[in-house]
N, C-alpha and C positions, 0 to 999 in steps of 0.2 A: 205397680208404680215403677216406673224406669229408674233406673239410678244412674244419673247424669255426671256425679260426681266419677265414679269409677270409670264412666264412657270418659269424659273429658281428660282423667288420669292415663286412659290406652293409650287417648289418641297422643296427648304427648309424650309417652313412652314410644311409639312408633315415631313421631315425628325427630327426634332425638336419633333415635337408631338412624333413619335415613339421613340428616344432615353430618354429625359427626362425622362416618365414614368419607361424603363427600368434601368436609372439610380437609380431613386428613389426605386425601386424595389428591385433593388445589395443592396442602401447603410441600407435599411429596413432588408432586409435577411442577413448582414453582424453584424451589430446592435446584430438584434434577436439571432442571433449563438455565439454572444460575450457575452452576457448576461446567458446563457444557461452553455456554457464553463465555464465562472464563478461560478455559482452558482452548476454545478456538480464538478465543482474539491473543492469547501467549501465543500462540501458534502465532498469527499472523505477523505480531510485532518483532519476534525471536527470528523469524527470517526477513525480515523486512531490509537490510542490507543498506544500499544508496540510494536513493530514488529523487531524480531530475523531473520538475515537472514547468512545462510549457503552455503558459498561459494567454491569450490576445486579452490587451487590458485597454479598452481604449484604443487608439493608436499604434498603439505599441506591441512586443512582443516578450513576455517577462519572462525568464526561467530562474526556478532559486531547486538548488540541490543542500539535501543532509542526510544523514547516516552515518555508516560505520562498514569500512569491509572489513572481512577477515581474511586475511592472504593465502591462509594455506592452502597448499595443492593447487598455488600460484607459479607458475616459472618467472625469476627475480630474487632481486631487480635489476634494470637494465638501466644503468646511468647516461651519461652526455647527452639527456632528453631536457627541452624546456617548454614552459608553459606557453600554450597559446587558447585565446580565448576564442569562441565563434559556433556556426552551426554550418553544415554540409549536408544534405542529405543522402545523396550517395556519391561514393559511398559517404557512409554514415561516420558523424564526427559531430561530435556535444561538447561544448570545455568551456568549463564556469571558472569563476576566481581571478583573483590578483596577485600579484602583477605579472604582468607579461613578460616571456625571457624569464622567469624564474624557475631553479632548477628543479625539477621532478625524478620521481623515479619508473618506469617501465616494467609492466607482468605481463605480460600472455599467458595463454593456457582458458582463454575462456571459450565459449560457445554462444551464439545468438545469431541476430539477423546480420547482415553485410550491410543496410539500409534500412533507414526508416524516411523515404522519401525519394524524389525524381529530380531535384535539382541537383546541378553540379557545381552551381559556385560557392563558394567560402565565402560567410559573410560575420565579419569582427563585429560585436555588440558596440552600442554607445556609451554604456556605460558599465563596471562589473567590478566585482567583490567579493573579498572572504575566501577561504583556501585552494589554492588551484587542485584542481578535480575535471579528467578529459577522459572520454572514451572515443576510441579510433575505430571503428565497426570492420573496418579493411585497411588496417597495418598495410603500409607501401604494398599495398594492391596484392596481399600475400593469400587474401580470403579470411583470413583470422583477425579476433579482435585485438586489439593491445588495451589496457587501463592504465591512466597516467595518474599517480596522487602525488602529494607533497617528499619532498627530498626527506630521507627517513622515519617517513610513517608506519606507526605502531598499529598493529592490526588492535582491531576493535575500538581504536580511537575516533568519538565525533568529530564528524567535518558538517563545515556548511557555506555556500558560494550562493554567487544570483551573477544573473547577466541583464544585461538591456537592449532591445535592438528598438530603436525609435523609429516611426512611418515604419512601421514590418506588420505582416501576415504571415502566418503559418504559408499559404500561397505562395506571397513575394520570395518567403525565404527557402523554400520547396519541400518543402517536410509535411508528410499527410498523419495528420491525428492515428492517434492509438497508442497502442501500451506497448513498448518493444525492453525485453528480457534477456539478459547476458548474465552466465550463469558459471560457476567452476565449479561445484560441490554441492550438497544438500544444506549444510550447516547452517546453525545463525551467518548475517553477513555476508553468505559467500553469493551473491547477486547487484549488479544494478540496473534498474531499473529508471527507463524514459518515458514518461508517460506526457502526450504532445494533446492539450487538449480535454475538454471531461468526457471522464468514460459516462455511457451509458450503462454501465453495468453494475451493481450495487455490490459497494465491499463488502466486507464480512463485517465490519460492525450492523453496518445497515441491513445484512441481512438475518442477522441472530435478533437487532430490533424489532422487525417487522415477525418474525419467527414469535418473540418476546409478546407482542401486543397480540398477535392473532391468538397466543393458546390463550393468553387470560382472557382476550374473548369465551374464547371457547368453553373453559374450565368456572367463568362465570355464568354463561347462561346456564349450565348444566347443573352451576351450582343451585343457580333462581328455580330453576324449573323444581327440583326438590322440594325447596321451601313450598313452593306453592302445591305441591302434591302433599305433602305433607298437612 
């Protein structure tokens, strides 16, 4: 006579052995991707700097700018500079905030494009707000960029502006979509960034998500598959 009892005791001794392990296995590999996720989106927030972004909303043409720079290994500041509000394509010229004629301060010493665009008229928004914040892509036609922020700003203090250009297109107003990059350092903050339009290209949260979703696929079916061998 078989003895069913002790077959039925293996098998769940063996059945144990194999799920445990892959248990331990999920909650390691779940662990480790949380950690990872973590420490690449610090990363991306920790430089993340100013970043202007230029929307078509409707009719319209919306840009709203926030961040924080960090000035060092800035040359500045350069005083008897004032605000002006508007867009240029090239050369290149971005300048959020209020009000106009208000006095700014002046750094150079960065690097990036001379343009982000093929038009050459200056065109003042309809309507605009919140701290004057201007990047000049080609300072008085020098090749270099200048950055204009607020009359004695403290590095690593938030800012944040918006503009409005009413009846405008990205087109109308000659600036071609994409992500253009002005840079003086590695550091947190030491970057701004214009970004004209949505990217096609998936940040880094969206890509640690899909990263996220696909191993728990992954680490679940392997898991199932056990169970059922088991």
């Amino acid at each position: 006579m078989i003895d069913t009892t002790a077959r039925l005791s293996k098998r769940s001794t063996n059945s144990m052995k194999t799920t445990i392990p892959s248990l331990k296995l999920f909650r390691f590999a779940l662990a480790t991707l949380a950690v990872t996720i973590t420490c690449g989106l610090s990363v991306s927030t920790a430089q993340a700097g100013y970043i202007v972004s230029l929307q078509e909303v409707g009719s319209n043409v919306v840009g709203t700018g926030s961040g924080a720079f960090n000035l060092a290994g800035l040359i500045g500041p350069q005083g008897g500079n004032v605000h002006e509000s508007g867009v240029r394509g090239n050369p290149g010229f971005i300048g959020l905030g209020n009000p106009l004629g208000a006095e700014i301060d002046g750094y150079s010493g960065l690097t990036g494009p001379a343009s982000f665009g093929s038009g050459v008229a200056f065109f003042s928004p309809s309507t605009d707000s919140g701290n004057t914040v201007s990047l000049n892509a080609n300072f008085a036609g020098s090749g270099a960029a200048r950055l204009f922020v607020p009359h004695g700003y403290v590095s690593d203090t938030d800012l944040s502006s918006s503009a409005t250009w009413n009846n405008a297109t990205f087109l109308t107003l000659g600036v071609t979509p994409g992500t253009y990059v002005w840079t003086w350092g590695t550091g947190p903050n030491q970057n701004f960034t214009l970004k004209i339009g949505t990217s096609t290209v998936p940040d880094h949260g969206s890509t640690f998500g899909l990263l996220f979703i696909s191993l728990i696929a992954l680490l679940g079916a392997t898991s199932l598959r056990h169970f059922r061998l088991a």
